[in-house]
N, C-alpha and C positions, 0 to 999 in steps of 0.2 A: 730443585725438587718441588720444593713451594710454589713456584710460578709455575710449573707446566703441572702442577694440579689445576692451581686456578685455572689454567689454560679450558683443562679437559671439563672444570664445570662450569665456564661459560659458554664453552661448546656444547655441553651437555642442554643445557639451559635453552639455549639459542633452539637446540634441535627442539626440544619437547614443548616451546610458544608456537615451533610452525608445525607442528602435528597436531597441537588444537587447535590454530586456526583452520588447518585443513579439515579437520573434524568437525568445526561447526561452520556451516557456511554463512557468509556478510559479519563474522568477529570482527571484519577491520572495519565497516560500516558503523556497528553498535559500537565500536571503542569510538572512533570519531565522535558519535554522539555525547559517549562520557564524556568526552576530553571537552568537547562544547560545555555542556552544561555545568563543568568541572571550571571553566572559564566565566561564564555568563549564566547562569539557568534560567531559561524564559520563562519560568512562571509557573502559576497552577492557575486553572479558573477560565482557561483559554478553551478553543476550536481548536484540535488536534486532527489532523490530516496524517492517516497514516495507510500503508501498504503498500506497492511495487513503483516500478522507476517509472510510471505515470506521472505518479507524486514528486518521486523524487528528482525527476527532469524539472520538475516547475518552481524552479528557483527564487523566480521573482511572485510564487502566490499569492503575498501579502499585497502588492501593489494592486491585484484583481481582487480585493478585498477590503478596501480600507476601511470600512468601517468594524473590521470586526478581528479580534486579535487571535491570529493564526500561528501555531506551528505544524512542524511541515516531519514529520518523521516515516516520508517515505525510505525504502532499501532498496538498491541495487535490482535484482529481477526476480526477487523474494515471490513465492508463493503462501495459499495460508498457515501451510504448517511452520513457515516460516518466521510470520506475525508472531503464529501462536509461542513458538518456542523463545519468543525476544521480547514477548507481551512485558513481562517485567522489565523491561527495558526503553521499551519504545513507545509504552499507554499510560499504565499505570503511576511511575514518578510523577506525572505532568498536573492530574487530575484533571482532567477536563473539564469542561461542562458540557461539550457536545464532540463525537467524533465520526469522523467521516472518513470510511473506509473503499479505497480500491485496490480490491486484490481478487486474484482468481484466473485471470487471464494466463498467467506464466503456470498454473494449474492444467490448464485444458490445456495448453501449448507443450507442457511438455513431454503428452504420450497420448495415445493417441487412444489407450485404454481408459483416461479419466474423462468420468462421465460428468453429467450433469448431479444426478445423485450421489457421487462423491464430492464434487465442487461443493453443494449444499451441506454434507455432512462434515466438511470440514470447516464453514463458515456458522455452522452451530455451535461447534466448540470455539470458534472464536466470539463468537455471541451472547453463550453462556457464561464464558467466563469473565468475561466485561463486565456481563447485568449481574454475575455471583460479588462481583468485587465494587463495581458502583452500579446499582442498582437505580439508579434516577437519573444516570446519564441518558444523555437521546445519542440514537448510534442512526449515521446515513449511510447508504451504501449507494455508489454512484457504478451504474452499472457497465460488463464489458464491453468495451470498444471494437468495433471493425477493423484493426487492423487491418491494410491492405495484405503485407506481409503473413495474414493466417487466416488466409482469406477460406482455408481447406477445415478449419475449426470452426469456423462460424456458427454454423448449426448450433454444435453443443453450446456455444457461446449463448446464443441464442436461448437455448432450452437452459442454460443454467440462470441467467437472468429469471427467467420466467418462473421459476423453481424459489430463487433470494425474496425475488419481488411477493411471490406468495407466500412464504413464511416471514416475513417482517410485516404483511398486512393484517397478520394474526396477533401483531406485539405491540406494546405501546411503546409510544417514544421510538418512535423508531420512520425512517424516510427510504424513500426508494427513487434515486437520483436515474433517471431513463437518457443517458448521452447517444447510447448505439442509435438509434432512430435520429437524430438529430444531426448526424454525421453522415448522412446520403441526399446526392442530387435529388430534382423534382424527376429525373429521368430514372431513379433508384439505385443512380452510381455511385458508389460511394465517393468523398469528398478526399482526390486525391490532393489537394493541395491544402490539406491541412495537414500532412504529415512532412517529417523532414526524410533525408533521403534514403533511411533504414525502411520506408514505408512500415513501422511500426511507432515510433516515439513522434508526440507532435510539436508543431510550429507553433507560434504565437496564435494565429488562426484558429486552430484545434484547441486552445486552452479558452481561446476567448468564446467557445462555444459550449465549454463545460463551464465557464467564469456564469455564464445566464442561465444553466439550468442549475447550480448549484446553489447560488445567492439565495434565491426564494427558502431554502431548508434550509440555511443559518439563524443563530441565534444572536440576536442582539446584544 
């Protein structure tokens, strides 16, 4: 009798962990992160690199970086509300001293309803609540990419960059990272061989073209 209780609340149990990880989406992401920092914690006082699997594809970002101590807290295909609801998790422990954000892509990608005025109103609240909580950090935003694979987004892409890039030219401490232009031929094709074969996530090629416009906005 005893044991097929325990039975039914480990079953019980079992069910109601994958009902909230299906409830919040990338839990198994953010636990990995605990479980790292629960092992090792890299620190406070660092370059924090944080927001979708741009980031979190570029594994080796430290090596495009050595002079300057990075971590790397991108997620899976995380959009901003995503940041925003994991922000305790994935900004704030670390204390930065500088962070640099790309997110927003998997935002316009994923309806064809979110505008560029949404894109911005969601990267304010990720904005504000950074500068509410560290107020003298400097926040970059490296802007969205061409994807070949969304290639039908563009535009808004487009118009939302334009939208970030004008509201952080209003803030202080604040950077405005332009990759999109720097990721098309002299013929204005876009740079197909810097992506790998998803024609969305890039190559070493494509990192090594955000590794030269990002350097200059780091901090020492």
């Amino acid at each position: 009798m005893l044991r097929s209780f325990f039975i039914k609340c480990c079953f019980l149990w079992t069910f109601f962990l994958s009902v909230v990880s299906f409830a919040q989406p990338f839990a198994g992401d953010i636990a990995a992160f605990k479980k790292a920092d629960s092992i090792s914690f890299p620190g406070t006082g660092k370059i924090l690199f944080v927001g979708s699997s741009s980031f979190t594809k570029w594994k080796d970002v430290q090596q495009y970086f050595p002079g300057y101590p990075v971590i790397n807290r991108g997620f899976g295909g995380s959009a901003l509300p995503d940041v925003i609801r994991y922000e305790n998790e994935v900004i704030f422990p670390y204390q930065p001293k500088q962070i640099v954000i790309y997110c927003g892509e998997n935002d316009v990608a994923s309806s064809d309803t979110v505008t560029a005025a949404i894109v911005l109103a969601r990267f304010k609240i990720l904005f504000n609540d950074i500068r509410n909580k560290m107020p003298a950090v400097p926040i970059v935003f490296v802007s969205l990419k061409p994807s070949p694979s969304r290639e039908k987004f563009w535009s808004t892409m487009i118009a939302s960059n334009k939208a970030i890039k004008n509201f952080l030219r209003k803030k202080k401490k604040t950077g405005y990272v332009d990759v999109y232009h720097k990721m098309f031929n002299a013929d204005g094709t876009v740079m197909a061989d810097i992506f790998v074969e998803d024609r969305l996530h890039m190559n070493a090629k494509g990192y090594a073209i955000w590794q030269k416009a990002i350097e200059p906005y780091l901090l020492k």
